[in-house]
mmCIF file of the N, C-alpha and C atoms, coordinates in Angstrom:
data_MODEL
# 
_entry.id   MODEL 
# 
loop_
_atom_site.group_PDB 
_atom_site.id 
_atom_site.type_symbol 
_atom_site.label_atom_id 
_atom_site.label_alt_id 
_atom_site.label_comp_id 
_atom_site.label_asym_id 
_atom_site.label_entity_id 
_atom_site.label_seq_id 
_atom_site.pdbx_PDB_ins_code 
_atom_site.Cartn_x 
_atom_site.Cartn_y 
_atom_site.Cartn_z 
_atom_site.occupancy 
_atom_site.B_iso_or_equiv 
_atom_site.pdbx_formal_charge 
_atom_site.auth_seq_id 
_atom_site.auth_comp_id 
_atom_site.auth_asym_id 
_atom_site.auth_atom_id 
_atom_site.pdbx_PDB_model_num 
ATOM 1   N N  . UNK A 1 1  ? -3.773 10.346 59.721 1.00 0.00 ? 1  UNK A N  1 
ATOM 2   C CA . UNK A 1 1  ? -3.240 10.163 58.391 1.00 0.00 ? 1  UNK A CA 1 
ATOM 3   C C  . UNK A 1 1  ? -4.133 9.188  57.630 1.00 0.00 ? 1  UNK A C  1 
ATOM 4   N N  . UNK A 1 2  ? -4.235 9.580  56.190 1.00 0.00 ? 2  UNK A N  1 
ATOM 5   C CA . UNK A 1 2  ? -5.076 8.552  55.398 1.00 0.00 ? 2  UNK A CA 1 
ATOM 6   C C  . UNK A 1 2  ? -4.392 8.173  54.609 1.00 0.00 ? 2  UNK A C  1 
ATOM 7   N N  . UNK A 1 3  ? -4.465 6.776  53.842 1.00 0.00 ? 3  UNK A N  1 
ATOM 8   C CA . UNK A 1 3  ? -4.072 6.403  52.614 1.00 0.00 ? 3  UNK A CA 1 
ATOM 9   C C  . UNK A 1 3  ? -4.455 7.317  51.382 1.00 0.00 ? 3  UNK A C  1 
ATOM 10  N N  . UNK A 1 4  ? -3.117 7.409  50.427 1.00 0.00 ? 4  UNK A N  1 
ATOM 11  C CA . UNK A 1 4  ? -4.412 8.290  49.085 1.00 0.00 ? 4  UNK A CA 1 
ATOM 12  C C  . UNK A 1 4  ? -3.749 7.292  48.283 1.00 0.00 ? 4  UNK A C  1 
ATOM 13  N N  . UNK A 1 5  ? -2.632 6.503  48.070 1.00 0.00 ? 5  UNK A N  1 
ATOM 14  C CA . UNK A 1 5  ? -1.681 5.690  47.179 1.00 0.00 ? 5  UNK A CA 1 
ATOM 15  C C  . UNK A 1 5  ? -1.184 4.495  47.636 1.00 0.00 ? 5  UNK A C  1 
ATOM 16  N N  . UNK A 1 6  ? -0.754 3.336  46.953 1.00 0.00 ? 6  UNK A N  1 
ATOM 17  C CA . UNK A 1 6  ? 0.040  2.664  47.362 1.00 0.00 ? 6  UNK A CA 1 
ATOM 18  C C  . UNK A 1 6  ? 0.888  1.820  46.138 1.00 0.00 ? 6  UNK A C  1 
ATOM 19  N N  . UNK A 1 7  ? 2.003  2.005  46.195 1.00 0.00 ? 7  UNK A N  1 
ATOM 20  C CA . UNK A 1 7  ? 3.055  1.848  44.967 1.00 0.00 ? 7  UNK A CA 1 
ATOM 21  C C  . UNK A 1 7  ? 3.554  0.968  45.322 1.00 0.00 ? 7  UNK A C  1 
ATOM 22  N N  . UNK A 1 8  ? 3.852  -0.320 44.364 1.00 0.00 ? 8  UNK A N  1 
ATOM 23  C CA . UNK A 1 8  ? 4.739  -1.431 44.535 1.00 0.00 ? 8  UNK A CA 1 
ATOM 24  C C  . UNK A 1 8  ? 6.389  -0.975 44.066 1.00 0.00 ? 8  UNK A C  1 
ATOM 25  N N  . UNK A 1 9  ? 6.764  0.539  43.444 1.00 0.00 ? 9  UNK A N  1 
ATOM 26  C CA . UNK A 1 9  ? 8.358  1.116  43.571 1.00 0.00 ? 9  UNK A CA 1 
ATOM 27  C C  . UNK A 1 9  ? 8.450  1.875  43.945 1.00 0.00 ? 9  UNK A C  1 
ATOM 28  N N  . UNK A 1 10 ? 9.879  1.495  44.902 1.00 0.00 ? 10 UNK A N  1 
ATOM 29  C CA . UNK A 1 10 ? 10.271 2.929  45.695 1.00 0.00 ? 10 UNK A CA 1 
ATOM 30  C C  . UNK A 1 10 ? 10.787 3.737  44.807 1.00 0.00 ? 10 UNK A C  1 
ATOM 31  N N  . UNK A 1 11 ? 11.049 3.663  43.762 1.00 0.00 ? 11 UNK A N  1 
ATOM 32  C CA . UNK A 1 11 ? 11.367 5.083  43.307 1.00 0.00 ? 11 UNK A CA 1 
ATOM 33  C C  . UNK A 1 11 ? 10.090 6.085  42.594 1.00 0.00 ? 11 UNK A C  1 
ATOM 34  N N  . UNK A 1 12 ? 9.037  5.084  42.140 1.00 0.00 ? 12 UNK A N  1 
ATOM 35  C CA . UNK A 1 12 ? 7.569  5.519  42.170 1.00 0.00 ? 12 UNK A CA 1 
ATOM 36  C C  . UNK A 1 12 ? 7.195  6.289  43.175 1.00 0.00 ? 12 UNK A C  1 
ATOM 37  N N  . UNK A 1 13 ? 7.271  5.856  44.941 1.00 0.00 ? 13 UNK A N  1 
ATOM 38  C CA . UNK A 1 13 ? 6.869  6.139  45.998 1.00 0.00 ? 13 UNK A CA 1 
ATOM 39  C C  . UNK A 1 13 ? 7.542  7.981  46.045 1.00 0.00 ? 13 UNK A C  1 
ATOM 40  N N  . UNK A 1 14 ? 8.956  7.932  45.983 1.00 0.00 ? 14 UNK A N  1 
ATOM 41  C CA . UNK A 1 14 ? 9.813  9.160  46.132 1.00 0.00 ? 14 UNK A CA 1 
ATOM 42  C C  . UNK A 1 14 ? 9.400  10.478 45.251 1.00 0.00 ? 14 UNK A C  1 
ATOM 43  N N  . UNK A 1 15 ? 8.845  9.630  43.996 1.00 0.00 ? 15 UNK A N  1 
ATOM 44  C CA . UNK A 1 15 ? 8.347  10.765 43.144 1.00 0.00 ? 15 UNK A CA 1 
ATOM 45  C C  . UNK A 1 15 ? 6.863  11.553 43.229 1.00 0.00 ? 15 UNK A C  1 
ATOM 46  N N  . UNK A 1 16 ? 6.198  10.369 43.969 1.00 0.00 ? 16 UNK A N  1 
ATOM 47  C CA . UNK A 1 16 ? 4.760  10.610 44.594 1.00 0.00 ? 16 UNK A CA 1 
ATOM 48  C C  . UNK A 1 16 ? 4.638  11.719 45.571 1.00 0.00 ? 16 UNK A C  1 
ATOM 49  N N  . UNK A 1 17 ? 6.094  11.633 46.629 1.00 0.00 ? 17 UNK A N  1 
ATOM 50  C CA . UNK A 1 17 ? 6.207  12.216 47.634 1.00 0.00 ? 17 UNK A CA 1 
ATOM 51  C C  . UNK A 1 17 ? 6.711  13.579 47.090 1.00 0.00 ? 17 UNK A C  1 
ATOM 52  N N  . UNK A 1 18 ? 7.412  13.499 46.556 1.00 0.00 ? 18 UNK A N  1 
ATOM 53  C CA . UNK A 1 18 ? 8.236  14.932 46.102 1.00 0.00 ? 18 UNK A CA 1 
ATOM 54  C C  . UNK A 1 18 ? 7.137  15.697 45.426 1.00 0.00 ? 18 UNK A C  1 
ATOM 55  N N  . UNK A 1 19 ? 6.575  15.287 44.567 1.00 0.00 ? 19 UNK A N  1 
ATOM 56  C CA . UNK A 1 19 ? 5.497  16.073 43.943 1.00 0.00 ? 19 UNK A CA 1 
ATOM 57  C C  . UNK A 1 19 ? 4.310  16.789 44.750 1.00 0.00 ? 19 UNK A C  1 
ATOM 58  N N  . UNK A 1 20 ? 4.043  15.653 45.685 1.00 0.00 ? 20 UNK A N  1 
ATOM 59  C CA . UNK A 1 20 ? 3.066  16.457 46.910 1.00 0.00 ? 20 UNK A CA 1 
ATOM 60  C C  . UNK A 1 20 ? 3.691  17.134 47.606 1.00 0.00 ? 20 UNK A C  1 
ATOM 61  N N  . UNK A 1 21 ? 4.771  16.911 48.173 1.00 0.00 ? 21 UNK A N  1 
ATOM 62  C CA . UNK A 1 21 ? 5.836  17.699 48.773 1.00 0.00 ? 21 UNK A CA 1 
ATOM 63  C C  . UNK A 1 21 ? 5.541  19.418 48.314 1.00 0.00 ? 21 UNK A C  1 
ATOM 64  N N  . UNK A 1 22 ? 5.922  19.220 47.078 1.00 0.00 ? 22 UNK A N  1 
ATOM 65  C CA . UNK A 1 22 ? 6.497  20.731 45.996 1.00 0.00 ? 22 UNK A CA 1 
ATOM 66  C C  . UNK A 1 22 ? 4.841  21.497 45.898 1.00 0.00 ? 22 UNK A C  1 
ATOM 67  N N  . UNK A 1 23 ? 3.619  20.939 46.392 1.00 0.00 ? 23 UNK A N  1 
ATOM 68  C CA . UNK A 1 23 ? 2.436  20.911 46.546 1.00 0.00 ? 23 UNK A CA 1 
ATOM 69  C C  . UNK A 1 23 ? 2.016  21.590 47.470 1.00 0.00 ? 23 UNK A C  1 
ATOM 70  N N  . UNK A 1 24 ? 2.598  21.710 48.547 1.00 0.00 ? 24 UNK A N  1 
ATOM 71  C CA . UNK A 1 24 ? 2.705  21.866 49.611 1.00 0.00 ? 24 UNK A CA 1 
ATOM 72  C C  . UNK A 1 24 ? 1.837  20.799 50.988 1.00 0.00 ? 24 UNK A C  1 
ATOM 73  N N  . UNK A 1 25 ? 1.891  19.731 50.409 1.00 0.00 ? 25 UNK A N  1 
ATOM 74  C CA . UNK A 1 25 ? 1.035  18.853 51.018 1.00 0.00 ? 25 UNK A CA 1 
ATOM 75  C C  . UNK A 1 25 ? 2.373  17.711 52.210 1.00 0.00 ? 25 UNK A C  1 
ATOM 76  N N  . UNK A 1 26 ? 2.267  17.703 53.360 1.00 0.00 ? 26 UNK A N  1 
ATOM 77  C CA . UNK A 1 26 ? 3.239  16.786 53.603 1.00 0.00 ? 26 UNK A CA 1 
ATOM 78  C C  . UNK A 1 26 ? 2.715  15.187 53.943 1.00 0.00 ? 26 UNK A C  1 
ATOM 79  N N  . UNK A 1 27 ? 3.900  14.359 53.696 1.00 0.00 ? 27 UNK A N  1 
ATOM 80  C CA . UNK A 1 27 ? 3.559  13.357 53.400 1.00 0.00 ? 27 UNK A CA 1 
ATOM 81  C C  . UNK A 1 27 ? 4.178  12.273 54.213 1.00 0.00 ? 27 UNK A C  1 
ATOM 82  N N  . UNK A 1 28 ? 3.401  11.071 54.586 1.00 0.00 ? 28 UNK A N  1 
ATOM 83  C CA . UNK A 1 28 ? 4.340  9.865  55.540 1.00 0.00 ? 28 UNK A CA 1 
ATOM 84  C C  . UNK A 1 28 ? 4.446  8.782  54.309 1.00 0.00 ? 28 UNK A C  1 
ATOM 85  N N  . UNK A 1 29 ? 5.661  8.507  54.638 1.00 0.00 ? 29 UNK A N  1 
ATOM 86  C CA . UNK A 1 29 ? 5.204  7.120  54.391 1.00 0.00 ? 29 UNK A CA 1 
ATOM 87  C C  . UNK A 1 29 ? 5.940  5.703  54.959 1.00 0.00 ? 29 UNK A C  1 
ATOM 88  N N  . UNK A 1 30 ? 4.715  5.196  55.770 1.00 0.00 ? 30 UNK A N  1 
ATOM 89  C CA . UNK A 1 30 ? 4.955  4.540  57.204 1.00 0.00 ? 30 UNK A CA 1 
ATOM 90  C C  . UNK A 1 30 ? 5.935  3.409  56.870 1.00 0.00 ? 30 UNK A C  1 
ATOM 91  N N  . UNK A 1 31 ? 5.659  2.547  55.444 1.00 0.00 ? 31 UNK A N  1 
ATOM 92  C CA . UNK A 1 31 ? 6.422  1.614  54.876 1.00 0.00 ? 31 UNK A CA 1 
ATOM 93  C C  . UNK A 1 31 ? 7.858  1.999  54.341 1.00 0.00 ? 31 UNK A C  1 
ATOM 94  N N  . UNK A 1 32 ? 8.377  3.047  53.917 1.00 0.00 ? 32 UNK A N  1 
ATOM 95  C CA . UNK A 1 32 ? 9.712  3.413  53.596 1.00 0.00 ? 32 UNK A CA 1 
ATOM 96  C C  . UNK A 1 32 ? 10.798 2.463  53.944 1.00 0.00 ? 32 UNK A C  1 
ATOM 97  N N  . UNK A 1 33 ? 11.057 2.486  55.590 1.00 0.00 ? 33 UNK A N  1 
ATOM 98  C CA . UNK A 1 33 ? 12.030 1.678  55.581 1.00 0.00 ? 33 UNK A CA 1 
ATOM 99  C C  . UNK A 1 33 ? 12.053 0.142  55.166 1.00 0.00 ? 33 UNK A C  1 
ATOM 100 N N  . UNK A 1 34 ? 10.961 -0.117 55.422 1.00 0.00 ? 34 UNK A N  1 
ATOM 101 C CA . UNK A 1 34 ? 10.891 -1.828 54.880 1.00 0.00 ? 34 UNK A CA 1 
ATOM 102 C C  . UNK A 1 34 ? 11.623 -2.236 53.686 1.00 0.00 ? 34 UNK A C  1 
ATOM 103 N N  . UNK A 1 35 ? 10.425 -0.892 52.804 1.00 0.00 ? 35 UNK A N  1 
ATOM 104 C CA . UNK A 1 35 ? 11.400 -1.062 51.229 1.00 0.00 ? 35 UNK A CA 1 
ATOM 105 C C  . UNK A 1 35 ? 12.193 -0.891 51.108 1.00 0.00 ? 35 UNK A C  1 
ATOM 106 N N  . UNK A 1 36 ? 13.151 0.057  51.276 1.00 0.00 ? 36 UNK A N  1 
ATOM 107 C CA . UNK A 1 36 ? 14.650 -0.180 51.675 1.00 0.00 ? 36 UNK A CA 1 
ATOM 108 C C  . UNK A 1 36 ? 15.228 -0.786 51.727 1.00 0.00 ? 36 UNK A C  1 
ATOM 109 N N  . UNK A 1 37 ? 15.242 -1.547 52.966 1.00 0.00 ? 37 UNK A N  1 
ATOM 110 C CA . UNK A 1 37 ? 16.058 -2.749 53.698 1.00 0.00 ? 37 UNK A CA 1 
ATOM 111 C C  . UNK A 1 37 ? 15.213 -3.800 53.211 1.00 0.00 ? 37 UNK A C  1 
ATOM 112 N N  . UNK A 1 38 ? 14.251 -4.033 52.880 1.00 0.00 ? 38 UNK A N  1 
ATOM 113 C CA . UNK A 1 38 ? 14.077 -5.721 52.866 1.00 0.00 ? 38 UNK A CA 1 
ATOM 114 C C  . UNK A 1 38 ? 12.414 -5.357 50.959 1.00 0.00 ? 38 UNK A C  1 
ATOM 115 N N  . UNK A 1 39 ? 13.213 -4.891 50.185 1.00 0.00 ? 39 UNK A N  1 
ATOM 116 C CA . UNK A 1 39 ? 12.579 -4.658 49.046 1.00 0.00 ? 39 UNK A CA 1 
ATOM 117 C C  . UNK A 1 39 ? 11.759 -5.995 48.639 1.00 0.00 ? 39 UNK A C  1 
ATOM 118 N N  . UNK A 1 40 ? 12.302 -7.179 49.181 1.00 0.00 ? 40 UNK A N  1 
ATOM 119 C CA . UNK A 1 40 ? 11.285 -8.316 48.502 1.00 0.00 ? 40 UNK A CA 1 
ATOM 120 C C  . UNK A 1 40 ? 10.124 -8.697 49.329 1.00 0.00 ? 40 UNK A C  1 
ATOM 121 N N  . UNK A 1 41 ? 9.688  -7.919 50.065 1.00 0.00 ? 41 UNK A N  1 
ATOM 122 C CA . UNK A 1 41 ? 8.726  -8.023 51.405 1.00 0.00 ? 41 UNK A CA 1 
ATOM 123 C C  . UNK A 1 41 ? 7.461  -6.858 50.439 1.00 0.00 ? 41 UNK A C  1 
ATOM 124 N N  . UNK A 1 42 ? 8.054  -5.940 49.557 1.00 0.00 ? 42 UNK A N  1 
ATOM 125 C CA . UNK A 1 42 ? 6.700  -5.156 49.184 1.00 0.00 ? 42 UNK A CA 1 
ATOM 126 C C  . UNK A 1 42 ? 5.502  -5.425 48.962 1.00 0.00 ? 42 UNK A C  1 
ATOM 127 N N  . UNK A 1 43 ? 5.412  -7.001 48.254 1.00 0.00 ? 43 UNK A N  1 
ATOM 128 C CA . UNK A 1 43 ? 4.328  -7.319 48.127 1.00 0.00 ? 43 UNK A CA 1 
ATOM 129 C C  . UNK A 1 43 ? 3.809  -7.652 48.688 1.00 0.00 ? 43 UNK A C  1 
ATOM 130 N N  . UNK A 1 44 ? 4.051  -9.144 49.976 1.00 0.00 ? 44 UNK A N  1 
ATOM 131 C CA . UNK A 1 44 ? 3.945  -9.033 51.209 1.00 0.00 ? 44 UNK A CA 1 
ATOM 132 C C  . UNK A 1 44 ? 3.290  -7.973 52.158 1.00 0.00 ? 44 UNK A C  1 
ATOM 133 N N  . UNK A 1 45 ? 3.970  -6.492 52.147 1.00 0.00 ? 45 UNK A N  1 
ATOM 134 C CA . UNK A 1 45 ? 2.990  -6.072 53.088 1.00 0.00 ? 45 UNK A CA 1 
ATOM 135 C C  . UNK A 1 45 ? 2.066  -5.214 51.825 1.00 0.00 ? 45 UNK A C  1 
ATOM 136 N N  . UNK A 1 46 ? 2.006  -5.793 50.800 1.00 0.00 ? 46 UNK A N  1 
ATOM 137 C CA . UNK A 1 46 ? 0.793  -4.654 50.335 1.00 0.00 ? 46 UNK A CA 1 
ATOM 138 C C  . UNK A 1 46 ? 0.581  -3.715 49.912 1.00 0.00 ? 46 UNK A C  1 
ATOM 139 N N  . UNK A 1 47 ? 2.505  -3.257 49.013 1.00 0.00 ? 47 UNK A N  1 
ATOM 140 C CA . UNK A 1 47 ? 2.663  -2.182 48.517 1.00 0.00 ? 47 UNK A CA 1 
ATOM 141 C C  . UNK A 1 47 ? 2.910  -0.959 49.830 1.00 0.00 ? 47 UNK A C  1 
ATOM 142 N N  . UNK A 1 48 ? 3.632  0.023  49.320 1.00 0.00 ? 48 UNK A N  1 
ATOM 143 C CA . UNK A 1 48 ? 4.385  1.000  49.771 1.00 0.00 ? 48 UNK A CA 1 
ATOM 144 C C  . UNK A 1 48 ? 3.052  2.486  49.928 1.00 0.00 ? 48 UNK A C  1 
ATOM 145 N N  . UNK A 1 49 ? 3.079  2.676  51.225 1.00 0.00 ? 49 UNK A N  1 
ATOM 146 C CA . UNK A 1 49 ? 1.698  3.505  51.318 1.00 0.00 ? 49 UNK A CA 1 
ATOM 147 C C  . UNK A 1 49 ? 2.320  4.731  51.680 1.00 0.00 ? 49 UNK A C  1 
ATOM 148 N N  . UNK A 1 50 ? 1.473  5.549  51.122 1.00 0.00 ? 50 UNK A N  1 
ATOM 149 C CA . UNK A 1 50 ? 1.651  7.347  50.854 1.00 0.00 ? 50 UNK A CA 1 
ATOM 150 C C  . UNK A 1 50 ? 0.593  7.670  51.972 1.00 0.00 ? 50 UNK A C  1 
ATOM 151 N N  . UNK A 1 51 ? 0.391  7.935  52.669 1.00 0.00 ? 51 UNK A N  1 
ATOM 152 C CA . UNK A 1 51 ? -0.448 8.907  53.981 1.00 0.00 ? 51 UNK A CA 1 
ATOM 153 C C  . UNK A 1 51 ? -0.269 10.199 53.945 1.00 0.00 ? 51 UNK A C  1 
ATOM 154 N N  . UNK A 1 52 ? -1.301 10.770 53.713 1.00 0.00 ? 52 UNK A N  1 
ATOM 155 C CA . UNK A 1 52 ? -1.528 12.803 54.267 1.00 0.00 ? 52 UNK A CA 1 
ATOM 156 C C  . UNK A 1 52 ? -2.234 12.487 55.181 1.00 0.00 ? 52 UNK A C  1 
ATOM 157 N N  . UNK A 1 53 ? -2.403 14.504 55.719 1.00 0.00 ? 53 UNK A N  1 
ATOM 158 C CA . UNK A 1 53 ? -3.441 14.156 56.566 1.00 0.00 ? 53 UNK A CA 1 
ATOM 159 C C  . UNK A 1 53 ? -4.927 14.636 55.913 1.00 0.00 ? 53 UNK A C  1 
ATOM 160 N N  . UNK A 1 54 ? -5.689 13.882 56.893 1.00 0.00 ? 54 UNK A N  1 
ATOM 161 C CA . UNK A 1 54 ? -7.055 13.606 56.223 1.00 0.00 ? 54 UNK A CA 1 
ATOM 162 C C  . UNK A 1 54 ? -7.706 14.997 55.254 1.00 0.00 ? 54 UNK A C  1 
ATOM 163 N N  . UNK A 1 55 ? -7.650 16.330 55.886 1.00 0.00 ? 55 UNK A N  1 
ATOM 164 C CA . UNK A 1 55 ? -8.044 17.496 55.041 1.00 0.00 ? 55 UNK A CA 1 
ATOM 165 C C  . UNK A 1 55 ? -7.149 17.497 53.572 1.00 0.00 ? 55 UNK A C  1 
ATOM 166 N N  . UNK A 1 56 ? -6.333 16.685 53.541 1.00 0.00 ? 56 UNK A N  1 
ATOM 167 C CA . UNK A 1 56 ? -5.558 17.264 52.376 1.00 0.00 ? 56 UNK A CA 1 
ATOM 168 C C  . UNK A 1 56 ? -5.458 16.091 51.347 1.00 0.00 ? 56 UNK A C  1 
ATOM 169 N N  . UNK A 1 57 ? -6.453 14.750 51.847 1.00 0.00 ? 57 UNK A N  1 
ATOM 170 C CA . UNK A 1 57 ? -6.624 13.815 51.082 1.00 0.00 ? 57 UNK A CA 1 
ATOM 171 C C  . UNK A 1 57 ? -6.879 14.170 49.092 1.00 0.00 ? 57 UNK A C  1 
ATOM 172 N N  . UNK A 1 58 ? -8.191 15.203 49.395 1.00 0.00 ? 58 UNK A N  1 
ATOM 173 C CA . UNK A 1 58 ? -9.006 14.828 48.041 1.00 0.00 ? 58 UNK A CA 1 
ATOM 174 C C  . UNK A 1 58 ? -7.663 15.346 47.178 1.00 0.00 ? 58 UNK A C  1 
ATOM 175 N N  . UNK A 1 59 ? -6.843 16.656 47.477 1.00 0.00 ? 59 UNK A N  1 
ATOM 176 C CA . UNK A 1 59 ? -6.063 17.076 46.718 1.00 0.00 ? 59 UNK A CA 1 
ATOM 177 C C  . UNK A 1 59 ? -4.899 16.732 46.499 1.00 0.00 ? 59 UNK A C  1 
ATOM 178 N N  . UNK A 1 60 ? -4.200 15.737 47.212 1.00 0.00 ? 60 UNK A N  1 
ATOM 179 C CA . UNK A 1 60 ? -3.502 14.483 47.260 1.00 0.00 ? 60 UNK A CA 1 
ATOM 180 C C  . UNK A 1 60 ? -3.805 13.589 45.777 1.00 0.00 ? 60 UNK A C  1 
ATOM 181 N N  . UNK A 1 61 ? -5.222 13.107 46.232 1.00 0.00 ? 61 UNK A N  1 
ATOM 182 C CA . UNK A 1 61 ? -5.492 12.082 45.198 1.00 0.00 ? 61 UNK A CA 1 
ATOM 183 C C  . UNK A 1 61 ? -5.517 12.931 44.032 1.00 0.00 ? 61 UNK A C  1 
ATOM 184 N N  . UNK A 1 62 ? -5.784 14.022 43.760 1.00 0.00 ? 62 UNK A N  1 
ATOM 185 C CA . UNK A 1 62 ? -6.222 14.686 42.410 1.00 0.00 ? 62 UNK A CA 1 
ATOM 186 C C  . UNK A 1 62 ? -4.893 14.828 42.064 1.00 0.00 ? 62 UNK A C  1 
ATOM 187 N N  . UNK A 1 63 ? -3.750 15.190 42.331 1.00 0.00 ? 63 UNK A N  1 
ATOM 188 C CA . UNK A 1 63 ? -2.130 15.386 42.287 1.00 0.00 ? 63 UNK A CA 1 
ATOM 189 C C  . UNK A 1 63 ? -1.829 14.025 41.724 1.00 0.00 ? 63 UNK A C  1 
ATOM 190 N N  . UNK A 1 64 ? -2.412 13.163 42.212 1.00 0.00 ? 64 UNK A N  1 
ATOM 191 C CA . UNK A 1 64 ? -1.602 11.913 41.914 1.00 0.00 ? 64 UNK A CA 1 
ATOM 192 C C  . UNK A 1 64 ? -2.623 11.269 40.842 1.00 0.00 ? 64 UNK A C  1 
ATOM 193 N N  . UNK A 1 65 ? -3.869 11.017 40.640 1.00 0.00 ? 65 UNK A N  1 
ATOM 194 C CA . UNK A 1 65 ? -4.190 10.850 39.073 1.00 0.00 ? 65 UNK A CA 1 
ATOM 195 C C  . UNK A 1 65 ? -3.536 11.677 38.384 1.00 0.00 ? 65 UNK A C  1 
ATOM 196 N N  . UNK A 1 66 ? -3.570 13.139 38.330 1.00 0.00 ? 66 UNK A N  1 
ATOM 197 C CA . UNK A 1 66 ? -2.214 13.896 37.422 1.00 0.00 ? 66 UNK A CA 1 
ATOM 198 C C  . UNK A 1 66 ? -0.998 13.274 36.771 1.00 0.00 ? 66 UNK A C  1 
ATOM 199 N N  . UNK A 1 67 ? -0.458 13.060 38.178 1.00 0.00 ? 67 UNK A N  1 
ATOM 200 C CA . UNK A 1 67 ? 0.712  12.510 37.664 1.00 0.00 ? 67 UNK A CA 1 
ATOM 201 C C  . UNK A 1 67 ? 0.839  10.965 37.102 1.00 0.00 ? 67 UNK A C  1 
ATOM 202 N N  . UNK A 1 68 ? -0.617 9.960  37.218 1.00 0.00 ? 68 UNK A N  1 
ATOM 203 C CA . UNK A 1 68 ? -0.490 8.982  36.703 1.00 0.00 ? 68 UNK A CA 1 
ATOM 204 C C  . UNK A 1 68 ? -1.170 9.036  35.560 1.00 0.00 ? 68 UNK A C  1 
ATOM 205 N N  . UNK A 1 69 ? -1.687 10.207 35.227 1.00 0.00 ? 69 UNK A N  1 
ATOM 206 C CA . UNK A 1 69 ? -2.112 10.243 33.745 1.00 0.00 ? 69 UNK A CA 1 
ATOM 207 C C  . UNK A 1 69 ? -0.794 11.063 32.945 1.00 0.00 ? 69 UNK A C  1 
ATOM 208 N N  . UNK A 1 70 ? -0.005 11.471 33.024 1.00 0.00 ? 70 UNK A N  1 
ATOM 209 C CA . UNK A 1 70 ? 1.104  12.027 32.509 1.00 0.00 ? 70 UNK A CA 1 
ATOM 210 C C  . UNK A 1 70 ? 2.128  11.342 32.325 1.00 0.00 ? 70 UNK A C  1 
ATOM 211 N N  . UNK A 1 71 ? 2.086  9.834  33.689 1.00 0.00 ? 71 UNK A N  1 
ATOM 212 C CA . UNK A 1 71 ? 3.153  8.739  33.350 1.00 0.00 ? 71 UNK A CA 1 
ATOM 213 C C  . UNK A 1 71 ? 2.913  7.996  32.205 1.00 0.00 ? 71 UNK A C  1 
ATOM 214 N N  . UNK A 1 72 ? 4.195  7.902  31.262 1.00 0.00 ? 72 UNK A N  1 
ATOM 215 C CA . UNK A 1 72 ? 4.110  6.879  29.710 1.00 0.00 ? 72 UNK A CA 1 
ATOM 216 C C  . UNK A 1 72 ? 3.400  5.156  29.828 1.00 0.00 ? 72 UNK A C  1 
ATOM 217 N N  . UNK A 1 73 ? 2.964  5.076  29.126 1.00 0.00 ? 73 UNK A N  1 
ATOM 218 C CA . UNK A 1 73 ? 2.372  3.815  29.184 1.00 0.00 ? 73 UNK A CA 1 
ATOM 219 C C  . UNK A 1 73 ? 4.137  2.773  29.209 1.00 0.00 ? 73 UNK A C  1 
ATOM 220 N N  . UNK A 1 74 ? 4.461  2.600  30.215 1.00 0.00 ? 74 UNK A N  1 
ATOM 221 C CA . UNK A 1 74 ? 5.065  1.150  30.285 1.00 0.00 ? 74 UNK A CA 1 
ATOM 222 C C  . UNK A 1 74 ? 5.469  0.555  31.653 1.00 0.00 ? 74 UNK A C  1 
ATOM 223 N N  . UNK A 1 75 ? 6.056  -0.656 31.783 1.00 0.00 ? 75 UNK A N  1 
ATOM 224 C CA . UNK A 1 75 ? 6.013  -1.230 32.604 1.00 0.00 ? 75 UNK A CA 1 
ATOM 225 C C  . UNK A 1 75 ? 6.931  -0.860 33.635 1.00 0.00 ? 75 UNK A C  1 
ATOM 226 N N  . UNK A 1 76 ? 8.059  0.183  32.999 1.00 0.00 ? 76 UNK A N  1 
ATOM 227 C CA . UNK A 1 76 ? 8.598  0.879  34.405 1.00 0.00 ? 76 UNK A CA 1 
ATOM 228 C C  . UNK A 1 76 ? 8.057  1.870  35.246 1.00 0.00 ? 76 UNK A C  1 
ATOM 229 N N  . UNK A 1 77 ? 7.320  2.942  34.932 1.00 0.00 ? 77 UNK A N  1 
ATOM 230 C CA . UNK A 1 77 ? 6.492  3.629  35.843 1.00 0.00 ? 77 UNK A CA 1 
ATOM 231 C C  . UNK A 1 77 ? 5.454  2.309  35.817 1.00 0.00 ? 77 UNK A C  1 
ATOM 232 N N  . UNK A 1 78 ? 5.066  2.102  37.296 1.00 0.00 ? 78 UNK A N  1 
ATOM 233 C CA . UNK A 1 78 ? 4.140  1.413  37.594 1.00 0.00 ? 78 UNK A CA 1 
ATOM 234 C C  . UNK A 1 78 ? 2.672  2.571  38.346 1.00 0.00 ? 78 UNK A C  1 
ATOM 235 N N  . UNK A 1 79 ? 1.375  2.232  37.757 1.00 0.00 ? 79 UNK A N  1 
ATOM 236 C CA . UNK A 1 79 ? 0.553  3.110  38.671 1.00 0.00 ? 79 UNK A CA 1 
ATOM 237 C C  . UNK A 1 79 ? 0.245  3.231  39.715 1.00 0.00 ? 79 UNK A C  1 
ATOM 238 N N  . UNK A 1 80 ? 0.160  4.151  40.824 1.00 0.00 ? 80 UNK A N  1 
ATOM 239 C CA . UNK A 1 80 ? -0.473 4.177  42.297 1.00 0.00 ? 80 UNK A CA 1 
ATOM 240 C C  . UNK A 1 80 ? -1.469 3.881  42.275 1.00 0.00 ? 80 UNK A C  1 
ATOM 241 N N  . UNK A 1 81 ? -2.053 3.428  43.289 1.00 0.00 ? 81 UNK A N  1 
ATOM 242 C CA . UNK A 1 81 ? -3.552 2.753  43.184 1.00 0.00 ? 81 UNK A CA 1 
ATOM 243 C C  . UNK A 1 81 ? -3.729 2.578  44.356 1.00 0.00 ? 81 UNK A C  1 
ATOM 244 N N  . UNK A 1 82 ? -5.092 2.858  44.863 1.00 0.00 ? 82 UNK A N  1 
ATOM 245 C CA . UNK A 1 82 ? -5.784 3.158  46.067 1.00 0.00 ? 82 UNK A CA 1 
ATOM 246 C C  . UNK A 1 82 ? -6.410 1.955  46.429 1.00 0.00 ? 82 UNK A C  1 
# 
């Protein structure tokens, strides 16, 4: 599995996933429960990480500039960033 994202909101993270999901790309993401249960630790470990597997990286990342060029400029969508 590789990194292609890493989101400081879980509800950022869910929408990241669903979209690659509907992509047909599947997706981990190893940090989930942390954010969950202990949400003030995100920054701490470094933001909330999105993993594919490695063949399905580049089109991962291209999915997800997409969708962070389509997110509105403000401070509630926050951007994924590698």
């Amino acid at each position: 599995m590789i990194t292609v994202a890493t989101c400081n909101n879980p509800a950022h993270v869910q929408l990241v996933k669903s979209v690659l999901n509907d992509s047909g790309i599947a997706v981990f993401i190893p940090d989930e429960n942390t954010a969950q249960t202990a949400p003030y630790l995100i920054f701490a470990i470094g933001g909330i990480r999105v993993q594919v597997d490695e063949e399905n990286a580049e089109a991962a990342r291209a999915i997800i500039a997409q969708l962070d060029a389509a997110a509105p400029d403000s401070d509630n969508v926050p951007p994924a960033f590698t």
